[in-house]
Backbone as XML, in Angstrom:
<?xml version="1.0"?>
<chain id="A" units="angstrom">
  <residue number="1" name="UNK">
    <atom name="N" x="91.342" y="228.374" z="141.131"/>
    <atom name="CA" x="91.476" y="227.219" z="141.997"/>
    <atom name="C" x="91.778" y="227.680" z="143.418"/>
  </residue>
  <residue number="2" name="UNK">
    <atom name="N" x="91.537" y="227.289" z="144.696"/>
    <atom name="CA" x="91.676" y="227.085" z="145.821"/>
    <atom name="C" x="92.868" y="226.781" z="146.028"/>
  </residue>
  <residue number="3" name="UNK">
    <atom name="N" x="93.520" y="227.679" z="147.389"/>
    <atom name="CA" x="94.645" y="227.405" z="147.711"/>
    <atom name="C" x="95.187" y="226.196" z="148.093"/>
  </residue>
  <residue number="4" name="UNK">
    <atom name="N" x="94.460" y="225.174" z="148.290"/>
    <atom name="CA" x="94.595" y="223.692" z="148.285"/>
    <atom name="C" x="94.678" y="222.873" z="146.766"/>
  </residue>
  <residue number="5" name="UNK">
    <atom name="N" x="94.675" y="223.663" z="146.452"/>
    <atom name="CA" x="94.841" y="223.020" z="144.661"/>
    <atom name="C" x="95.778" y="222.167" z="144.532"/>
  </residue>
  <residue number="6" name="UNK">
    <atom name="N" x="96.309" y="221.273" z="143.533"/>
    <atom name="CA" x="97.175" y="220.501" z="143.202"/>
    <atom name="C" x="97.860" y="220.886" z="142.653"/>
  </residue>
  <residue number="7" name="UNK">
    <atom name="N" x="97.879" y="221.734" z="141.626"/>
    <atom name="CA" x="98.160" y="222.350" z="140.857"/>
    <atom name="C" x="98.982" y="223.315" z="140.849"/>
  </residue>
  <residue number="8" name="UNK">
    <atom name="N" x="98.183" y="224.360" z="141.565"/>
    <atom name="CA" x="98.226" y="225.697" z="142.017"/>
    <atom name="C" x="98.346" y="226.539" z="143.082"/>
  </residue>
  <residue number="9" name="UNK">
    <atom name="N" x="99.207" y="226.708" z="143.992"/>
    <atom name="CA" x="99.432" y="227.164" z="145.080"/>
    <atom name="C" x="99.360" y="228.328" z="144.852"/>
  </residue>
  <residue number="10" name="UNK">
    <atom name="N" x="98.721" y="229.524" z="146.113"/>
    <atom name="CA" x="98.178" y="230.338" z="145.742"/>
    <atom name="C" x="99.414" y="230.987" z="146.904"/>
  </residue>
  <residue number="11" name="UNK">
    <atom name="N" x="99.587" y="232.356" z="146.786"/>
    <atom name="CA" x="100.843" y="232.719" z="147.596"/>
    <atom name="C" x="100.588" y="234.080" z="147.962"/>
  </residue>
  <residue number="12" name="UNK">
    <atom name="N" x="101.125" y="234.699" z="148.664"/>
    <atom name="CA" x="101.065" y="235.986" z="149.245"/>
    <atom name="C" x="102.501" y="237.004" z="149.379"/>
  </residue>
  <residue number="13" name="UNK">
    <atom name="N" x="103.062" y="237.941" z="148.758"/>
    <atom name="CA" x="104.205" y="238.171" z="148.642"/>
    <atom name="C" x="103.814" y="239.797" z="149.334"/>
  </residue>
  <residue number="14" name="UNK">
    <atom name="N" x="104.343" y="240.098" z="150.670"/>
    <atom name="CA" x="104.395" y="241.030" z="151.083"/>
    <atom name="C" x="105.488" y="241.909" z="151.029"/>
  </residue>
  <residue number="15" name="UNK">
    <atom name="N" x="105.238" y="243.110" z="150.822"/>
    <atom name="CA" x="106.898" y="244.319" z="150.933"/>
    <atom name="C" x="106.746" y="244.894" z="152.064"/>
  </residue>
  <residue number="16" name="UNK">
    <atom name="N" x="107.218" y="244.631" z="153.293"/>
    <atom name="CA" x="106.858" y="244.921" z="154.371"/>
    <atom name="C" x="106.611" y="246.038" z="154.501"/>
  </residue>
  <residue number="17" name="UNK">
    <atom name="N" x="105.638" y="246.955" z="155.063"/>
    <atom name="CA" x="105.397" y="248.482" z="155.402"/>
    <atom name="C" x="105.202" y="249.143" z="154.041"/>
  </residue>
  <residue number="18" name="UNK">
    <atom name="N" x="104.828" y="248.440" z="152.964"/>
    <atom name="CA" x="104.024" y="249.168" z="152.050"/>
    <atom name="C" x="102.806" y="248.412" z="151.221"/>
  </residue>
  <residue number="19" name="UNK">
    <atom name="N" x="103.054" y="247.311" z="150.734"/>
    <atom name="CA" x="101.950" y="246.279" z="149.808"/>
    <atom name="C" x="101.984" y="245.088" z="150.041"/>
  </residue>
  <residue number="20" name="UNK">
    <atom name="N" x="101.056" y="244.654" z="149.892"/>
    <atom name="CA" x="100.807" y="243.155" z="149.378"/>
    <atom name="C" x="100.536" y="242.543" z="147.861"/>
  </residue>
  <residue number="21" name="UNK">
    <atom name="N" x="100.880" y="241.529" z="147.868"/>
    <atom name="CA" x="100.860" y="241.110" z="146.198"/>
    <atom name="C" x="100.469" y="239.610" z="146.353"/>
  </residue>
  <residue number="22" name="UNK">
    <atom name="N" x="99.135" y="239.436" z="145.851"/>
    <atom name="CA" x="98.748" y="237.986" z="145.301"/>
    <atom name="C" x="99.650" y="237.095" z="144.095"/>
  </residue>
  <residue number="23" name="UNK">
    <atom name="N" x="99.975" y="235.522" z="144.565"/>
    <atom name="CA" x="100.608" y="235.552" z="143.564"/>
    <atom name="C" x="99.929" y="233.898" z="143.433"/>
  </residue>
  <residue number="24" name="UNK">
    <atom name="N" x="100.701" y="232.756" z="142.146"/>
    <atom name="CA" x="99.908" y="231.802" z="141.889"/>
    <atom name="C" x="101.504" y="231.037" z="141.530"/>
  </residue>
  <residue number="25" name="UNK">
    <atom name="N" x="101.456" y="229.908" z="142.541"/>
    <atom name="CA" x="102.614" y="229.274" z="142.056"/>
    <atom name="C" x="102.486" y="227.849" z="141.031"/>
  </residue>
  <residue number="26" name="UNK">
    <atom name="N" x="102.550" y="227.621" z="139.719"/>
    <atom name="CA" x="102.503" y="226.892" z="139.173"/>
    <atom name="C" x="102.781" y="225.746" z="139.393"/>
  </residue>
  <residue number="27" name="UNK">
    <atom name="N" x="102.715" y="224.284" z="139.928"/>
    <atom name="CA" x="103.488" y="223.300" z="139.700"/>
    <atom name="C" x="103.875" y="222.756" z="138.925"/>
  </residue>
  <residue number="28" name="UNK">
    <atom name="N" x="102.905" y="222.982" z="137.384"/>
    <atom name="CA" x="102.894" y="221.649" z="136.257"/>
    <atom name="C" x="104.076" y="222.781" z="135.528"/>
  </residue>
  <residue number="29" name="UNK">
    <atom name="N" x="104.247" y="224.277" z="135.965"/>
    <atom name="CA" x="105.626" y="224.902" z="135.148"/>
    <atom name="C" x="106.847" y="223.976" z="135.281"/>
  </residue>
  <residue number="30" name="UNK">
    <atom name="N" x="106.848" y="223.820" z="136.709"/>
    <atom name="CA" x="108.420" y="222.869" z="137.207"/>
    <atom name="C" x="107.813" y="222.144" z="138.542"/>
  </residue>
  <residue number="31" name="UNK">
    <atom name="N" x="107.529" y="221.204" z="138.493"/>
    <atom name="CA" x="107.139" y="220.469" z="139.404"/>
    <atom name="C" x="108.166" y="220.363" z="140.937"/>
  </residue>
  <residue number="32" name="UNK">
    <atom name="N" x="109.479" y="219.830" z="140.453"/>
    <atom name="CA" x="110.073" y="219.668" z="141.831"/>
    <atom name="C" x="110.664" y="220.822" z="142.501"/>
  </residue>
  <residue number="33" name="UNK">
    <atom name="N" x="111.110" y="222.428" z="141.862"/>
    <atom name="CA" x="111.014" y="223.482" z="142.131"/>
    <atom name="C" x="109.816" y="224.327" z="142.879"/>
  </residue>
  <residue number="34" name="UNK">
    <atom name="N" x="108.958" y="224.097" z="142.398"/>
    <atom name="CA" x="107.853" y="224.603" z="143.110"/>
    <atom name="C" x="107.474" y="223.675" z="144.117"/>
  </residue>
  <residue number="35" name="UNK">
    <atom name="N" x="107.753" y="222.710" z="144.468"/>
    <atom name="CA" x="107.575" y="221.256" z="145.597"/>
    <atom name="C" x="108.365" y="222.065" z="146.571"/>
  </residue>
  <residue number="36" name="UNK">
    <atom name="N" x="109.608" y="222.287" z="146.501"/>
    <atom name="CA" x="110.596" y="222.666" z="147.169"/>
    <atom name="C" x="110.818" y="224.077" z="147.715"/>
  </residue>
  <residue number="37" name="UNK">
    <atom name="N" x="110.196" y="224.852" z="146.824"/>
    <atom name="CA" x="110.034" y="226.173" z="147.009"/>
    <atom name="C" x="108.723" y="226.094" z="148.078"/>
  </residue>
  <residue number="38" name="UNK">
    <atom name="N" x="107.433" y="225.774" z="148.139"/>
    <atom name="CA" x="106.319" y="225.458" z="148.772"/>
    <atom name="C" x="106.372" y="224.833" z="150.350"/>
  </residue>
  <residue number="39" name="UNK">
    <atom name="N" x="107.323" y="223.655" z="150.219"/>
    <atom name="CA" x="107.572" y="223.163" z="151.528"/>
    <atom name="C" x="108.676" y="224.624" z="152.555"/>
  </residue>
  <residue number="40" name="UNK">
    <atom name="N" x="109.319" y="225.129" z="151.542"/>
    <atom name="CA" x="110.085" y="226.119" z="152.663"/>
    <atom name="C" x="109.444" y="227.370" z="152.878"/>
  </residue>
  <residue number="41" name="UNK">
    <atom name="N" x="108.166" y="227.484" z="152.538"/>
    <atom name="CA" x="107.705" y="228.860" z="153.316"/>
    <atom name="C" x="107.338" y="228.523" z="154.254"/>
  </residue>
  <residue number="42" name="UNK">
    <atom name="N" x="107.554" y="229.607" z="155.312"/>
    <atom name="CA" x="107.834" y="231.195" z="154.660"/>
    <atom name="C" x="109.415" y="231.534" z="154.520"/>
  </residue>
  <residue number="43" name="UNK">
    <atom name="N" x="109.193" y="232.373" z="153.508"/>
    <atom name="CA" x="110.513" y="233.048" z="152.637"/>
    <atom name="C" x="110.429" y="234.164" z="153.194"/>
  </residue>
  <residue number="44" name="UNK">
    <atom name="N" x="111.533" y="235.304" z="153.627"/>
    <atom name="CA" x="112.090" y="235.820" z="153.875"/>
    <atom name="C" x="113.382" y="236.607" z="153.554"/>
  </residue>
  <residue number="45" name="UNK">
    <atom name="N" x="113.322" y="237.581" z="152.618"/>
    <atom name="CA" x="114.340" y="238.079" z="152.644"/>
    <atom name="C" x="114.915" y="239.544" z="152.061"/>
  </residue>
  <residue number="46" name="UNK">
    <atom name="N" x="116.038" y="240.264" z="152.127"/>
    <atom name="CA" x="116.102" y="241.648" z="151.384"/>
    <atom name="C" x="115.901" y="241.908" z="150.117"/>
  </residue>
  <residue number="47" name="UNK">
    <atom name="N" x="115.293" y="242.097" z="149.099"/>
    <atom name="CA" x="114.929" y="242.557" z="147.857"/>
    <atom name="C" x="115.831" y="243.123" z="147.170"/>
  </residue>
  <residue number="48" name="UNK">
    <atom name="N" x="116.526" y="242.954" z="145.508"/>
    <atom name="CA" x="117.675" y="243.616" z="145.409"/>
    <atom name="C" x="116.818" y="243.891" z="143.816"/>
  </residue>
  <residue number="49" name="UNK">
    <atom name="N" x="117.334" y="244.453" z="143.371"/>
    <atom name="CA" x="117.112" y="245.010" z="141.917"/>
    <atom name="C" x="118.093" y="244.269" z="140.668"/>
  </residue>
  <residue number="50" name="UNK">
    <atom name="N" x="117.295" y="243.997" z="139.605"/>
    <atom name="CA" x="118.364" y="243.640" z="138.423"/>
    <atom name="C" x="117.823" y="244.450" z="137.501"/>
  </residue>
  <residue number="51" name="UNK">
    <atom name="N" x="118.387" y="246.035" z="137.408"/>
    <atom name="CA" x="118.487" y="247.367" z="136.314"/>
    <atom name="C" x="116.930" y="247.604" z="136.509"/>
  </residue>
  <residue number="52" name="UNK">
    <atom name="N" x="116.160" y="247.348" z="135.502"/>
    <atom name="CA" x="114.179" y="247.650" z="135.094"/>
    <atom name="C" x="113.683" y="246.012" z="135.036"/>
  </residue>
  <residue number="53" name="UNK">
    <atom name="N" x="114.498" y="245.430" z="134.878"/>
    <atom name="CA" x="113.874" y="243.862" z="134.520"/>
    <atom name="C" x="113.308" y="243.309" z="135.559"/>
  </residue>
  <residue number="54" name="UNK">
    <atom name="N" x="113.847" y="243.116" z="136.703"/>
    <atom name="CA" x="113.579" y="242.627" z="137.687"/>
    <atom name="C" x="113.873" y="242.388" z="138.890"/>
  </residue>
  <residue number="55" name="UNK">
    <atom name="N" x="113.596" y="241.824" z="139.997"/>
    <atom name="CA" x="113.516" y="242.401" z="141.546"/>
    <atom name="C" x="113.350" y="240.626" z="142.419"/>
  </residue>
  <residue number="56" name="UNK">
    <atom name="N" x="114.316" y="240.415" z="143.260"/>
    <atom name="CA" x="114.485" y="238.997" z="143.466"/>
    <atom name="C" x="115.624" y="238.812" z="144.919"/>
  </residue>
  <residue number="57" name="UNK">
    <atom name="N" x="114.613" y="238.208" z="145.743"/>
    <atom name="CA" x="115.296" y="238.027" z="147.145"/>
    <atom name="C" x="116.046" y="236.477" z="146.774"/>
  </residue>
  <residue number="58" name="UNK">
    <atom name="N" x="117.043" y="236.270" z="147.619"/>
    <atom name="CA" x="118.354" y="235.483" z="147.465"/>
    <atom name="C" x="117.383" y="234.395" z="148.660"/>
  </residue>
  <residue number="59" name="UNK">
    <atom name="N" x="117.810" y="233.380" z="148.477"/>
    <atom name="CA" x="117.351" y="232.120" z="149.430"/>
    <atom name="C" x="118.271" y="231.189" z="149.566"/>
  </residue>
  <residue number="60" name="UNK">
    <atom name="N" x="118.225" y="230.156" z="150.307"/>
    <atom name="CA" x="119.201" y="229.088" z="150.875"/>
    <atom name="C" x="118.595" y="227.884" z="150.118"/>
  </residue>
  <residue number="61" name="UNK">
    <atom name="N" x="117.338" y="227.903" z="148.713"/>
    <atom name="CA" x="117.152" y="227.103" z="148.429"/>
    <atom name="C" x="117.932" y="226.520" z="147.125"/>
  </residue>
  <residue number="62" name="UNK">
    <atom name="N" x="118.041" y="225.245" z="147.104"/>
    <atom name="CA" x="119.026" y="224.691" z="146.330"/>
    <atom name="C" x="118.451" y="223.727" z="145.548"/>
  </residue>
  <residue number="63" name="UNK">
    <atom name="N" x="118.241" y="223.818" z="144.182"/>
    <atom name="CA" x="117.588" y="222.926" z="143.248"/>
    <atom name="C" x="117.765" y="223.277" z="141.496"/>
  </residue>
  <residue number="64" name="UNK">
    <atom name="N" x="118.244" y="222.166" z="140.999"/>
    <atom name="CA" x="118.745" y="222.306" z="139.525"/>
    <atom name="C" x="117.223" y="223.041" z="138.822"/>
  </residue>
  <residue number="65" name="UNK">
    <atom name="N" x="117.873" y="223.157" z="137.629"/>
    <atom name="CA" x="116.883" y="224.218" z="136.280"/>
    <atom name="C" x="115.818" y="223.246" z="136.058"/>
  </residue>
  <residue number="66" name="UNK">
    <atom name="N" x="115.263" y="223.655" z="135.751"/>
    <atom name="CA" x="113.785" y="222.959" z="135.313"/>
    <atom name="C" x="112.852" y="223.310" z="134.027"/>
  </residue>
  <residue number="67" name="UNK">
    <atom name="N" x="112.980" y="222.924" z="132.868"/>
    <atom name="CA" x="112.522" y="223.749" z="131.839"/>
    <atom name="C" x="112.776" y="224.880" z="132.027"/>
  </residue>
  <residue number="68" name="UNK">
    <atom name="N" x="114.429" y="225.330" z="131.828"/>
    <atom name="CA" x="114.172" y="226.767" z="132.006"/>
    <atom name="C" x="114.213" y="227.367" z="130.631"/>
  </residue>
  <residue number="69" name="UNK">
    <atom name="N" x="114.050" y="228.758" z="131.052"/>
    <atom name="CA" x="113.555" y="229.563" z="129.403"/>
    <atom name="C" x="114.531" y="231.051" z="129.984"/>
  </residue>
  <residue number="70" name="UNK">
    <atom name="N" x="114.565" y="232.105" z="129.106"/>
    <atom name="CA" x="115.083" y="232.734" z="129.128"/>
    <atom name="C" x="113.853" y="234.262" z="129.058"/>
  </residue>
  <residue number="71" name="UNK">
    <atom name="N" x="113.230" y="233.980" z="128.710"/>
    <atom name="CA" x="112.115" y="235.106" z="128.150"/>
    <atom name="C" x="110.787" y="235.155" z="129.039"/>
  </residue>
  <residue number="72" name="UNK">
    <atom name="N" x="110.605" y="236.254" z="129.606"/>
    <atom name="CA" x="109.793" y="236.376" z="131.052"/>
    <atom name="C" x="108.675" y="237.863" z="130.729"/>
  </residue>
  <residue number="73" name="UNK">
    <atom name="N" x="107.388" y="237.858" z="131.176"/>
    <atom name="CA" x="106.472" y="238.776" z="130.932"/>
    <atom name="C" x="106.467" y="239.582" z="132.331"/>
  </residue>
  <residue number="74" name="UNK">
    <atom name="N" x="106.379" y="240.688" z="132.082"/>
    <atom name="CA" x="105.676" y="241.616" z="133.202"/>
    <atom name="C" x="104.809" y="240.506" z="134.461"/>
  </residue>
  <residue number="75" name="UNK">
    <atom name="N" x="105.125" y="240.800" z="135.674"/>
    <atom name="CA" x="104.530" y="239.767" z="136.656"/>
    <atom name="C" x="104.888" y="238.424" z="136.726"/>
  </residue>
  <residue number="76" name="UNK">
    <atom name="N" x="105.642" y="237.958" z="136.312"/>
    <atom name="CA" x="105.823" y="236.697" z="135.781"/>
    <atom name="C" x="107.176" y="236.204" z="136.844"/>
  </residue>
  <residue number="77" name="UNK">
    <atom name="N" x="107.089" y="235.103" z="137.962"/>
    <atom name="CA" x="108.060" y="234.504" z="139.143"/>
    <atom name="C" x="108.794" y="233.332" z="138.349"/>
  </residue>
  <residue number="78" name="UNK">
    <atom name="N" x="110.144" y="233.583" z="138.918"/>
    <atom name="CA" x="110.893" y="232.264" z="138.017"/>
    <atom name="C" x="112.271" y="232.459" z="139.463"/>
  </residue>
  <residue number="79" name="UNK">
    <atom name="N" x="112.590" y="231.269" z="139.174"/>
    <atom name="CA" x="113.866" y="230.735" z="140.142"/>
    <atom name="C" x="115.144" y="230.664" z="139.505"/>
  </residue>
  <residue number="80" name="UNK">
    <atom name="N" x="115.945" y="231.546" z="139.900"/>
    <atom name="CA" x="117.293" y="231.476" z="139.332"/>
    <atom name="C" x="118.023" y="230.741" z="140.279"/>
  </residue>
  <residue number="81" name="UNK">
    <atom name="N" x="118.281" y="229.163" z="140.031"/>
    <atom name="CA" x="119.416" y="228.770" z="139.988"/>
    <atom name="C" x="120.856" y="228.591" z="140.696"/>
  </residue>
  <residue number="82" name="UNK">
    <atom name="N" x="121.550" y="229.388" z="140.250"/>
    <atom name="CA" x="122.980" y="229.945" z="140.010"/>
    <atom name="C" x="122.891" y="230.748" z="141.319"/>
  </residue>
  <residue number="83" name="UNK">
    <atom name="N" x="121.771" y="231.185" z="141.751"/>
    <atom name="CA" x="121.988" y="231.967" z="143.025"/>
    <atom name="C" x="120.922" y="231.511" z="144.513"/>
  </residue>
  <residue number="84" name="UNK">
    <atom name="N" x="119.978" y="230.822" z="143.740"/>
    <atom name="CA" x="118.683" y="230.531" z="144.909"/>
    <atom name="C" x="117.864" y="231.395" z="145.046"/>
  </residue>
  <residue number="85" name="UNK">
    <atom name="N" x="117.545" y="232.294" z="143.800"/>
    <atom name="CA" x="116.716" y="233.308" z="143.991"/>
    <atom name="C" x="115.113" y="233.809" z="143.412"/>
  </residue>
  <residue number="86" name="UNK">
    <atom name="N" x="114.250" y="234.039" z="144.088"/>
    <atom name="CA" x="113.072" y="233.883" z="143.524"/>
    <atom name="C" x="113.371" y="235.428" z="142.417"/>
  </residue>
  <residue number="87" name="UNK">
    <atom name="N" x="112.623" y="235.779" z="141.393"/>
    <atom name="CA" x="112.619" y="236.331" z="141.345"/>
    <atom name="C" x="111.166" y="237.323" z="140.554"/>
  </residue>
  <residue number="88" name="UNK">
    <atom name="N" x="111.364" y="238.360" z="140.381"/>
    <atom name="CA" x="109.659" y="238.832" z="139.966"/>
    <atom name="C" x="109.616" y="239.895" z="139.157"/>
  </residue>
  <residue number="89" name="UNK">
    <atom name="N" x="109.240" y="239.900" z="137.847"/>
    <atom name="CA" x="109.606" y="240.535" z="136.719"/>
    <atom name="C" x="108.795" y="241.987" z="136.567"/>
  </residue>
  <residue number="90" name="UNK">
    <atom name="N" x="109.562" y="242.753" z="136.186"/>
    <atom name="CA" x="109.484" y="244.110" z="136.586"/>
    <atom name="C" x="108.320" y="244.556" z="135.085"/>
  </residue>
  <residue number="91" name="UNK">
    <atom name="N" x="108.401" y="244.284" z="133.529"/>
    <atom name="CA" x="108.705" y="244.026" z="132.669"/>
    <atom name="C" x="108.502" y="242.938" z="131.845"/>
  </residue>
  <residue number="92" name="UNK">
    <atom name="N" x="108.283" y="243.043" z="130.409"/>
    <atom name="CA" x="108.696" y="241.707" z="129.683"/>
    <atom name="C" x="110.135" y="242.016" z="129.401"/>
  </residue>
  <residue number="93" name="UNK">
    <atom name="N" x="110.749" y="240.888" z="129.424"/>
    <atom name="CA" x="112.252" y="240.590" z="129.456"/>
    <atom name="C" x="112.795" y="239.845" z="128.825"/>
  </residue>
  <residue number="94" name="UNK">
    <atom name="N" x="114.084" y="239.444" z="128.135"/>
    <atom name="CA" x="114.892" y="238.580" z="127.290"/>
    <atom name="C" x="116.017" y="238.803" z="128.669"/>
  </residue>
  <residue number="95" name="UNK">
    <atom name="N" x="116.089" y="237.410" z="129.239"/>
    <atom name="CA" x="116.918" y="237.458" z="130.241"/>
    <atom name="C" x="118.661" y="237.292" z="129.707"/>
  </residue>
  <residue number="96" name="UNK">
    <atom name="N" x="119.358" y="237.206" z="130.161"/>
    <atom name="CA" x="120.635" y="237.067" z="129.746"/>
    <atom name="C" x="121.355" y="235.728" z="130.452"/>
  </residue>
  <residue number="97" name="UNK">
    <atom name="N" x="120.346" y="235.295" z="131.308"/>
    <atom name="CA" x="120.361" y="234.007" z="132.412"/>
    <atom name="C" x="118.976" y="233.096" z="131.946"/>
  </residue>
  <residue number="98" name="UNK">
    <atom name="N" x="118.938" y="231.806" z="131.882"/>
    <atom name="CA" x="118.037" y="231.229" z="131.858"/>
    <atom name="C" x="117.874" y="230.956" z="133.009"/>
  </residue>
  <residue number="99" name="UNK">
    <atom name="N" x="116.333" y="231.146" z="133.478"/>
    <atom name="CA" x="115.600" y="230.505" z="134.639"/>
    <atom name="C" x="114.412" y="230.112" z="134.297"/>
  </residue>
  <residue number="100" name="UNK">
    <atom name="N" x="114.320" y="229.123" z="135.955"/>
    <atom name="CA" x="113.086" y="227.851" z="136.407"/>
    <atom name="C" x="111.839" y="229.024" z="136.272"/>
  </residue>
  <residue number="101" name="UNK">
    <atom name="N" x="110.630" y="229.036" z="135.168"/>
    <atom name="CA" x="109.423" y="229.673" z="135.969"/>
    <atom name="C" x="108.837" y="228.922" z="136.364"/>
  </residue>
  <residue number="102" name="UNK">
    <atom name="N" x="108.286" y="230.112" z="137.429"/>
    <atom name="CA" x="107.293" y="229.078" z="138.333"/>
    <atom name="C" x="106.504" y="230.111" z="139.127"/>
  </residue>
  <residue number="103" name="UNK">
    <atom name="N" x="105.400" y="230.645" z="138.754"/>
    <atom name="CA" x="104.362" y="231.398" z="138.422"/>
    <atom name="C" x="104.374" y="232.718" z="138.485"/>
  </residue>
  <residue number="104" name="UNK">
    <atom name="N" x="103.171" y="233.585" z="138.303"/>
    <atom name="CA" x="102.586" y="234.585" z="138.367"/>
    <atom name="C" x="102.269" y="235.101" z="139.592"/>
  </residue>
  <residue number="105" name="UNK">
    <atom name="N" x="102.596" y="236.788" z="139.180"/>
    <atom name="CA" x="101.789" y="237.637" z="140.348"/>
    <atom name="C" x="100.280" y="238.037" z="139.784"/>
  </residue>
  <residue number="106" name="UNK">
    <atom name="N" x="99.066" y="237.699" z="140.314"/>
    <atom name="CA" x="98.049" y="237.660" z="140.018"/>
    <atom name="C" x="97.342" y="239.056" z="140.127"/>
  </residue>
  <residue number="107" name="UNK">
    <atom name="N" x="97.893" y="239.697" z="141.483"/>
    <atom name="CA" x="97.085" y="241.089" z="141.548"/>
    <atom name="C" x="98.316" y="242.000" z="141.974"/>
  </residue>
  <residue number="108" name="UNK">
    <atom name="N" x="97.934" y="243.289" z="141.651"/>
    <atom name="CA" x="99.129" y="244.762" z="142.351"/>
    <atom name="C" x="100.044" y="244.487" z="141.820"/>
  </residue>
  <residue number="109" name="UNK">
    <atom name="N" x="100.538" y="244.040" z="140.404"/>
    <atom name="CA" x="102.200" y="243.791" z="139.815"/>
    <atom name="C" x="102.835" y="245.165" z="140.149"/>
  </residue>
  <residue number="110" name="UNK">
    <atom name="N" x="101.473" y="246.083" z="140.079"/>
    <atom name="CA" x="102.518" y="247.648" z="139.572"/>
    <atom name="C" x="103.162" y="248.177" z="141.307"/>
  </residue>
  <residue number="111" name="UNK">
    <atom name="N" x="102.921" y="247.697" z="142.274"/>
    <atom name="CA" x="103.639" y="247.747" z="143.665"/>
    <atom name="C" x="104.797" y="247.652" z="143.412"/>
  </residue>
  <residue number="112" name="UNK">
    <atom name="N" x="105.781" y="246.583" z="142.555"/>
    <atom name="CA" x="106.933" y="246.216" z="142.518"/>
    <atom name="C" x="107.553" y="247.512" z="141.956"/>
  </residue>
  <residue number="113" name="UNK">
    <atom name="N" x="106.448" y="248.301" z="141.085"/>
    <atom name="CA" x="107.655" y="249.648" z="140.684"/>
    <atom name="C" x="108.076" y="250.642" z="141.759"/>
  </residue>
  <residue number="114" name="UNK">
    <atom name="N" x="107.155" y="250.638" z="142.960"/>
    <atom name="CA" x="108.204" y="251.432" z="144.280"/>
    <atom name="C" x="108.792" y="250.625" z="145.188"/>
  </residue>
  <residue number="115" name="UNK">
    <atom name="N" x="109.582" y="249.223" z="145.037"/>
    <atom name="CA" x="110.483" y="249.119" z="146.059"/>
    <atom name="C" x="111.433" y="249.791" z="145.845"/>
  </residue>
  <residue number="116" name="UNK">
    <atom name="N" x="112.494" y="249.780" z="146.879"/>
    <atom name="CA" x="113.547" y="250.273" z="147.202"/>
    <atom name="C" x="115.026" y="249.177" z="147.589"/>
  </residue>
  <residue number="117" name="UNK">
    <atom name="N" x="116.141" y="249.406" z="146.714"/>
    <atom name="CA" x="117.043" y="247.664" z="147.496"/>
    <atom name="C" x="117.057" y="248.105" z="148.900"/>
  </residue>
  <residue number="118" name="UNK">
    <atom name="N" x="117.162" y="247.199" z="149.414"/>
    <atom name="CA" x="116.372" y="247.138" z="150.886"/>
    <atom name="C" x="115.618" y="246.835" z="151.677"/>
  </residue>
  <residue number="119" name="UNK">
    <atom name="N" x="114.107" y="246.877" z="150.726"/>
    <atom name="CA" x="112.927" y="246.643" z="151.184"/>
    <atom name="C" x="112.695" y="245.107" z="151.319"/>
  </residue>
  <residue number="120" name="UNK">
    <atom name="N" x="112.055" y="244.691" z="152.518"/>
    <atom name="CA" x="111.860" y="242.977" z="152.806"/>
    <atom name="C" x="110.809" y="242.641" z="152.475"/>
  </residue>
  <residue number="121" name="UNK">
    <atom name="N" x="111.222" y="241.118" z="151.563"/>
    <atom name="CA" x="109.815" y="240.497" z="150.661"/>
    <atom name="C" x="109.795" y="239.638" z="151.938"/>
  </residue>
  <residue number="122" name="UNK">
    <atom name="N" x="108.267" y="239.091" z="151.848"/>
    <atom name="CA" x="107.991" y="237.746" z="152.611"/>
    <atom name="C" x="107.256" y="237.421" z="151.667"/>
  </residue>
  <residue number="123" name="UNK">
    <atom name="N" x="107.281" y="235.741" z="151.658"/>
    <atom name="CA" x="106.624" y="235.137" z="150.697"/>
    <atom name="C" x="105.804" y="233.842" z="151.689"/>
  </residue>
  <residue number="124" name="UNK">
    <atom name="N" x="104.757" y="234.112" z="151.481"/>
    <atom name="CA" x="103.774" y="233.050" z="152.478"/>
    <atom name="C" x="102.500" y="232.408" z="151.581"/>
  </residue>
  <residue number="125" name="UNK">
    <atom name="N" x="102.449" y="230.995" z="152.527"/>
    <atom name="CA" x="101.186" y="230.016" z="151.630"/>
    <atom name="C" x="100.073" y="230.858" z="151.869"/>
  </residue>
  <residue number="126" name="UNK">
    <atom name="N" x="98.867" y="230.764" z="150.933"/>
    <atom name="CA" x="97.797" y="231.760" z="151.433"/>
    <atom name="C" x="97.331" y="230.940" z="152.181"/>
  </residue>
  <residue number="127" name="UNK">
    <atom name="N" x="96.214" y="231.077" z="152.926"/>
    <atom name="CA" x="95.558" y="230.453" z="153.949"/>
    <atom name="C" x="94.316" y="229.900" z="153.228"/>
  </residue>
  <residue number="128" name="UNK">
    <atom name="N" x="94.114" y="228.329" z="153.725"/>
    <atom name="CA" x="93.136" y="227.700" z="152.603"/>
    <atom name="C" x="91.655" y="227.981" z="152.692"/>
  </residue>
</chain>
């Protein structure tokens, strides 16, 4: 689908000064999460690590759980909650936190295995 989709927002997740990563934001996963997440790009922020599982910049966005689940695949974006944080799965995972998903990285998942904590994600609408 087209980045104008209804559906499907199509996204761009950069690590500044090394990759880019296509990604696909679901709406029908969590509708008012991904509404909310969508209207505030661009995202911005430092990248932190959770052990091999996963890798997730902190945000100022604020919005309850949404079908959340606990169990997450390799590439796979979900919103934690408890902190405002996107986050992007390193891994398949049995989280120890339930979180909002709300989509996929579509291309380059394996980029996420050389960040560094430190490194700055931007997260932008693709261009339609």
């Amino acid at each position: 689908m087209s980045a104008g989709s209804v559906s499907r927002i199509e996204a761009n997740l950069e690590i500044k000064g090394k990759s880019q990563l296509k990604c696909e934001l679901k709406r029908h996963l969590a509708p008012k999460t991904v509404g909310t997440i969508t209207r505030s790009l661009p995202l911005e922020g430092t990248m932190h690590m959770m052990g091999n599982s996963f890798v997730y910049i902190e945000t100022k966005i604020n919005v309850g759980g949404e079908r959340q689940r606990s169990q997450f695949k390799k590439g796979d974006i979900s919103f934690m909650t408890s902190t405002g944080s996107i986050c992007f799965f390193l891994n398949d995972t049995d989280s120890t936190k339930s979180m909002t998903p709300i989509g996929t990285i579509t291309s380059n998942v394996d980029a996420l295995n050389n960040v560094k904590p430190g490194d700055v994600f931007v997260i932008t609408q693709a261009a339609v």
